[in-house]
C-alpha positions as CSV (number, residue, x, y, z in Angstrom):
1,X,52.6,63.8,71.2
2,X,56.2,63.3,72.9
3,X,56.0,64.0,76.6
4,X,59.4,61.9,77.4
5,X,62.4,63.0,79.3
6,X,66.3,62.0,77.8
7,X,69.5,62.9,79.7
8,X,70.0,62.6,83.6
9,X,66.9,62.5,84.5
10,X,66.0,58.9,83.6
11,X,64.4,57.5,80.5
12,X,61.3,56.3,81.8
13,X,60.7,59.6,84.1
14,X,58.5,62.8,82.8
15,X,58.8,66.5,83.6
16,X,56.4,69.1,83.0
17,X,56.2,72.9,83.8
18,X,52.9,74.0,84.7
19,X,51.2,77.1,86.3
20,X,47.9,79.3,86.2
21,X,45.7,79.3,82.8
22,X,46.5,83.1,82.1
23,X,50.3,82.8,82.9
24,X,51.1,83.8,79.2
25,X,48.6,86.2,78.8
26,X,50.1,88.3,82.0
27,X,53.7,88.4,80.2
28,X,55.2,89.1,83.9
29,X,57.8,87.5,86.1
30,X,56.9,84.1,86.6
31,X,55.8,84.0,82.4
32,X,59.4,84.2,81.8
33,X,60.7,82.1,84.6
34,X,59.1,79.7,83.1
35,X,60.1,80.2,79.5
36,X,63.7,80.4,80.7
37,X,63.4,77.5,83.0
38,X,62.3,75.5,79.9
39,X,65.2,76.6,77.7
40,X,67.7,76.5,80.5
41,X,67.2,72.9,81.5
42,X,67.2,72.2,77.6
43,X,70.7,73.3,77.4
44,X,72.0,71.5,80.0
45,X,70.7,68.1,78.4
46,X,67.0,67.6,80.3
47,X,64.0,67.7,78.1
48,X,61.0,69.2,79.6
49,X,57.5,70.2,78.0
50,X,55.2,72.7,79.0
51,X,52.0,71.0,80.7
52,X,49.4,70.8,78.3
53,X,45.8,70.8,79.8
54,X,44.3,70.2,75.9
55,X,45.9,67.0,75.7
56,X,43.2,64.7,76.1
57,X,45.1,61.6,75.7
58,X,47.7,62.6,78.7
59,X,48.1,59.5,81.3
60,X,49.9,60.7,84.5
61,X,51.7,58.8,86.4
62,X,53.4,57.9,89.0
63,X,57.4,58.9,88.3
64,X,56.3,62.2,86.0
65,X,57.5,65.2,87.6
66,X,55.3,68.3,87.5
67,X,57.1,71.7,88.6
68,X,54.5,73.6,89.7
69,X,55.3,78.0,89.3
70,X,52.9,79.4,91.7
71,X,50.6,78.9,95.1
72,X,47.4,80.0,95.3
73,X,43.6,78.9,94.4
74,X,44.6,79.4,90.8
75,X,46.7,76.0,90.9
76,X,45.2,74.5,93.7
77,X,42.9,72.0,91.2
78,X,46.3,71.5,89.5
79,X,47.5,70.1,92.5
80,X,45.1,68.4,93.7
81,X,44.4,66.3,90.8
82,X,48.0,65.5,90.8
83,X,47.5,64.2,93.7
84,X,45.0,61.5,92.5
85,X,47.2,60.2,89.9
86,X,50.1,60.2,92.7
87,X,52.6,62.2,90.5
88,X,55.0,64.0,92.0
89,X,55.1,67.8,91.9
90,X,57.4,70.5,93.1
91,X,56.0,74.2,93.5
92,X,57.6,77.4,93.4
93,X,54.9,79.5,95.5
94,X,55.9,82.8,94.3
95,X,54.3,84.1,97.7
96,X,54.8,87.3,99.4
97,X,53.1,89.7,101.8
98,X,54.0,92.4,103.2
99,X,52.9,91.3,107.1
100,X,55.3,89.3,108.9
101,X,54.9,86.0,109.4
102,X,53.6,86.2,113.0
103,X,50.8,88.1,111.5
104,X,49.8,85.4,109.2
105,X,49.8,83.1,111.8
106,X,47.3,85.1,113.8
107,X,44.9,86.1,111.0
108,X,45.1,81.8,110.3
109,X,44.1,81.3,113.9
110,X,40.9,84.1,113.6
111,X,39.6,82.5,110.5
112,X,39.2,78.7,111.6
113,X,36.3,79.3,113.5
114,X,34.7,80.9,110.0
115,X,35.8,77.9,108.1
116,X,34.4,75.3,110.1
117,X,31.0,77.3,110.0
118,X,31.4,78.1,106.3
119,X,32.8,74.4,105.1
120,X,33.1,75.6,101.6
121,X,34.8,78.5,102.2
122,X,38.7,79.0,102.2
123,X,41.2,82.3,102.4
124,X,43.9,82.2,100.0
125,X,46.6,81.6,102.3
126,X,45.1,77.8,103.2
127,X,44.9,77.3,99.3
128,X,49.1,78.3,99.1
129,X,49.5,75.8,102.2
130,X,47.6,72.9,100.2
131,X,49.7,73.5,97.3
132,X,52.8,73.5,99.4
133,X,52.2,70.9,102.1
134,X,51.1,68.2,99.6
135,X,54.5,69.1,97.6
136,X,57.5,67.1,97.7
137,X,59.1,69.9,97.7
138,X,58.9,74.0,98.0
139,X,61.2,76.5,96.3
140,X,60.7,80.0,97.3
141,X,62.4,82.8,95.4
142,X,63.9,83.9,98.5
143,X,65.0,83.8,102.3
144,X,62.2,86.1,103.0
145,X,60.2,83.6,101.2
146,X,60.7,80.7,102.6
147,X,60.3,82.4,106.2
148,X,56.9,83.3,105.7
149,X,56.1,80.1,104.4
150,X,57.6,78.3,107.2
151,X,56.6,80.3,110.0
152,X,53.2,82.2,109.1
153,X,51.7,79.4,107.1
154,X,53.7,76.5,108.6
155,X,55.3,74.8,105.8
156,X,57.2,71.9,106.6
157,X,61.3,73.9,106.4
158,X,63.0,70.8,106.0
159,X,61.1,70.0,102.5
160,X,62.0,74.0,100.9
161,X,64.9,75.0,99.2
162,X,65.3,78.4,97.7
163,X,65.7,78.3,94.3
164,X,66.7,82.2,93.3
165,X,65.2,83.9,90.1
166,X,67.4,83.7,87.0
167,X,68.5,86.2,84.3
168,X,69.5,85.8,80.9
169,X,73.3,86.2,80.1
170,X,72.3,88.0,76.6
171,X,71.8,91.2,79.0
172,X,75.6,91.3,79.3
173,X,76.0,92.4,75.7
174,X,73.8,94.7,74.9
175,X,74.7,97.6,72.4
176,X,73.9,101.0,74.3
177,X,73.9,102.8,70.6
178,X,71.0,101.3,69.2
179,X,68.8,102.9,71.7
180,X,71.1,106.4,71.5
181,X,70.8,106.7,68.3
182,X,66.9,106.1,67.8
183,X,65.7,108.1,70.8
184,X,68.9,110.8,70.5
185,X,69.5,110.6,74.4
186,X,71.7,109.1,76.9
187,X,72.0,108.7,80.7
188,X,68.6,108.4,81.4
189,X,66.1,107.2,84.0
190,X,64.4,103.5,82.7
191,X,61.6,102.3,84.3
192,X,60.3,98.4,82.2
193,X,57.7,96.8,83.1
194,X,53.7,97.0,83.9
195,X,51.6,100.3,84.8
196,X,48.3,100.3,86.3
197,X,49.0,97.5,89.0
198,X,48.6,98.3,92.1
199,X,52.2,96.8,93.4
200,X,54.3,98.3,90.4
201,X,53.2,101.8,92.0
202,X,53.0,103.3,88.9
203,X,51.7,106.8,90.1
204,X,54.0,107.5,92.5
205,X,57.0,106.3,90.5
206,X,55.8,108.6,88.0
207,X,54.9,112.0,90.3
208,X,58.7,111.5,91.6
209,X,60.2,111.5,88.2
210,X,58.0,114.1,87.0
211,X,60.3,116.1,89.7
212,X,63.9,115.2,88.4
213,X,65.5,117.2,85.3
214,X,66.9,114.1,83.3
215,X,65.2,111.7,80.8
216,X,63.1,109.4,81.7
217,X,61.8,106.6,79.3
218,X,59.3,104.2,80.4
219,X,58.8,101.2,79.0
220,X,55.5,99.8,80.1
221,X,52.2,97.2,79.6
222,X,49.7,99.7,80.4
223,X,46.4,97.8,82.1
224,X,43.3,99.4,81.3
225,X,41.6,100.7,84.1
226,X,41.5,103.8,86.5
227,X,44.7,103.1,87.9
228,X,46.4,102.6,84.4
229,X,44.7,105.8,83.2
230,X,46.0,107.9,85.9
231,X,49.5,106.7,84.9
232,X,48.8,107.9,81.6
233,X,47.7,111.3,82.1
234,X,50.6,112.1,84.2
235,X,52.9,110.9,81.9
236,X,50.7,113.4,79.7
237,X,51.3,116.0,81.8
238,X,55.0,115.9,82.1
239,X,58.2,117.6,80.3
240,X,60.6,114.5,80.5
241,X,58.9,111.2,80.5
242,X,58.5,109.4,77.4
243,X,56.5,106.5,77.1
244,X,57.5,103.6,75.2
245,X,53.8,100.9,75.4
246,X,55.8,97.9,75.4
247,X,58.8,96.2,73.6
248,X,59.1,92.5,72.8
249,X,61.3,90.9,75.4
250,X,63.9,89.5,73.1
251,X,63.9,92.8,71.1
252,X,67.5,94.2,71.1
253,X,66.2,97.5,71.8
254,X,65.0,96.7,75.3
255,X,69.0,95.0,75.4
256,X,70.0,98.6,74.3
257,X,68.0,100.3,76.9
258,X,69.0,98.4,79.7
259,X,72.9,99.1,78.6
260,X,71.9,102.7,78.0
261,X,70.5,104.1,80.8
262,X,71.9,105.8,83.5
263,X,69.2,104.2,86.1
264,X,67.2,101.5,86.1
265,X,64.1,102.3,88.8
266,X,61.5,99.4,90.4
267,X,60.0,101.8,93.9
268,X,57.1,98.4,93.7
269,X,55.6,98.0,96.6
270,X,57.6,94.8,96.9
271,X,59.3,92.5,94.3
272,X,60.8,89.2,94.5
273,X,63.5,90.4,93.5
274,X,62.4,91.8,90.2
275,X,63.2,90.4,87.1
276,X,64.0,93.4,85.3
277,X,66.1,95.1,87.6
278,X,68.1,91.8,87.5
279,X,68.3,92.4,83.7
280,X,69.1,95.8,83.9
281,X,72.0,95.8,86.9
282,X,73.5,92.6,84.3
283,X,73.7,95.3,82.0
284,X,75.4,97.8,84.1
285,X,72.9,100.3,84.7
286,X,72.7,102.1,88.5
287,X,69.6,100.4,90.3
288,X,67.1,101.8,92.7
289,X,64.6,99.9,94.3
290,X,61.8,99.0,96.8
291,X,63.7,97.4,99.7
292,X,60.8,95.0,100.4
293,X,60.2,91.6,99.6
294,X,63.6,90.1,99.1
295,X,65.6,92.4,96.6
296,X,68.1,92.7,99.4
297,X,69.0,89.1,99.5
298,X,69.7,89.5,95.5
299,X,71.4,93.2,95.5
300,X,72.7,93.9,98.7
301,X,74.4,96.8,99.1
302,X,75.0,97.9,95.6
303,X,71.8,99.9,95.2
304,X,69.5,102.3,96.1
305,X,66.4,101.0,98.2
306,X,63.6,103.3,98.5
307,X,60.4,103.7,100.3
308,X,57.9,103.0,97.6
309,X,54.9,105.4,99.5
310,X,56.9,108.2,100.0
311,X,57.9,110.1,96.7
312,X,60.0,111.9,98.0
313,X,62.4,109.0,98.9
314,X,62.2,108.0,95.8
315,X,63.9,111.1,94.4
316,X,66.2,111.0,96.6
317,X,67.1,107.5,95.7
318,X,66.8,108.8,91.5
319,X,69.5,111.7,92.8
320,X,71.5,110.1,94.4
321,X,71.8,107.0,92.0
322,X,72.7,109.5,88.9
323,X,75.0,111.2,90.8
324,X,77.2,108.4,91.6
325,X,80.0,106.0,89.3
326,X,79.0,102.9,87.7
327,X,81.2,100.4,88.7
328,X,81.0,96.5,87.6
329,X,80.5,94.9,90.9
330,X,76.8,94.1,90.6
331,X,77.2,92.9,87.0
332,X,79.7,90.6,88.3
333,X,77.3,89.2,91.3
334,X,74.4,89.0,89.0
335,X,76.3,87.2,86.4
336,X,78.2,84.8,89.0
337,X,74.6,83.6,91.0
338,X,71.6,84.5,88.9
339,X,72.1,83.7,85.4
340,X,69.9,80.7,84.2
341,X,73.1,78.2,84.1
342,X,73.4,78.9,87.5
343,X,69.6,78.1,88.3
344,X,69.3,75.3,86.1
345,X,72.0,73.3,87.8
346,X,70.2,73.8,90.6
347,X,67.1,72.7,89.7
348,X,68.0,69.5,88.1
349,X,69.6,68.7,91.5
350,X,66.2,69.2,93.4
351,X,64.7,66.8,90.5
352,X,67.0,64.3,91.2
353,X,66.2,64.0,94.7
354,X,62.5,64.1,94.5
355,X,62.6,61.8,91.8
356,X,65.2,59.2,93.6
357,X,63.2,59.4,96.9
């Protein structure tokens, strides 16, 4: 098995992308960021393999390079074995919460006492600081991010760099027709993405556009479960949504929906930033979203934000979206700071530094 890296890396230097075990099985946001990280550095000339924990024959070493998607106890082994082999790693937590980061800090403070007692036990938040303190370096999603990295779970600032999600250009180009004519409508209300997780609010997305008089497709990975039923049975129970149970990513349909719709809508209860959002606002399509969690930092002003527990904000935010112009200036952001060029360039520039330290 090849596990070498060619191009600017160095010949004698390894890089591997690595995350949690059910990362491909979840199909969400940091799935793809990985696919597309993979295929992004490829084109600008650095080979990298996905991590392969089958491979018995694997001998780490000291210059390979593991990039690390994710913080939490589900790569903390990851990371700690990494350690033992003195590889380098860099992580991209993919952390949020919605308390501020003076709040973290406090709940860290209560718990030591509880951790001393209880030596085997640990809160996730110290198995996110492992993974980040023992990195060479941290690259949060966002601003936001890194702050409550930094200041609730003191991460070392001068070792992160924010590193924004990516989107893929293809988005740019996609035929609104295809979806038009299959479906027979135009100027809808989109929702992509999961139902039945609690942060995706599902239910209250749906109760608010049960309330609006325009089409609304959604195109969804329903979980099972009671939250993932209820989603169902309103759909059920209304006169305008259709439901669409999931669409290959790199189907051109999903391309035509995006460039079809009216509004693209994401009322989670925080995203960072929201991959499909991204995708869709490449496309052209009106956006409203949650205003937590760092979709400011990647949208600005150019959208709707809405308060994901109240459904009446988000109809207001639906309303007002569909009753305004599309113009190109969030296509034009997106494409000039998000697209995976963009984000590969700089990721080979953090690789060079950890790997020339």
């Amino acid at each position: 098995m090849n596990h070498g890296v060619v191009g600017k890396i160095g010949d004698n230097m390894r890089i591997f992308l690595t995350s949690y075990q059910t990362v491909m099985l979840n199909k969400s946001g940091p799935t793809y960021k990985l696919i597309h990280t993979k295929k992004a550095l490829s084109n600008e000339g650095i080979e990298v393999l996905f991590y392969d924990m089958w491979d018995h024959d694997l001998q780490i070493k000291e210059d390979d390079l593991f990039h690390i998607f994710n913080a939490s106890v589900s790569t903390y082994s990851l990371a700690k074995n990494l350690l033992r082999f003195g590889a380098k790693y860099v992580v991209n937590p993919i952390f949020f919460s919605n308390h501020k980061s003076g709040t973290l800090k406090i709940y860290r403070e209560l718990e030591k006492p509880f951790l001393k007692i209880f030596k085997r036990s640990s809160s996730d938040y110290e198995f996110t600081k492992y993974v980040c303190k023992n990195s060479d370096m941290v690259l949060p999603n966002t601003l936001k991010e890194e702050e409550l990295l930094v200041n609730g779970l003191n991460v070392d600032r001068n070792k992160t760099k924010v590193i924004h999600n990516g989107v893929e250009k293809r988005f740019l180009n996609g035929d609104p027709s295809l979806f038009e004519k299959k479906y027979g409508v135009r100027d809808f209300v989109l929702y992509v993405g999961h139902l039945g997780s609690y942060r995706k609010n599902g239910l209250k997305m749906i109760q608010a556009l049960k309330k609006i008089e325009v089409p609304v497709f959604i195109i969804a990975n329903v979980f099972k479960g009671s939250e993932g039923n209820k989603c169902i049975r309103e759909i059920e129970n209304s006169k305008n949504i259709t439901l669409i149970e999931w669409m290959g990513h790199y189907d051109k349909m999903l391309e035509s929906a995006y460039a079809a719709c009216e509004t693209f809508i994401l009322p989670s209860k925080y995203e960072t930033p929201g991959r499909a959002a991204l995708e869709a606002g490449l496309a052209g399509a009106n956006i409203v979203i949650t205003p937590h969690g760092g979709t400011k930092e990647y949208f600005g002003s150019m959208v709707e934000y809405v308060e994901p527990d109240s459904v009446n904000s988000i109809i207001k935010g639906i309303e007002k979206s569909l009753n305004k112009d599309k113009t190109s200036d969030l296509r034009e952001h997106i494409k000039q700071n998000f697209i995976w060029p963009v984000i590969a360039k700089q990721t080979i520039n953090i690789y060079n530094k950890v790997l020339n330290r």
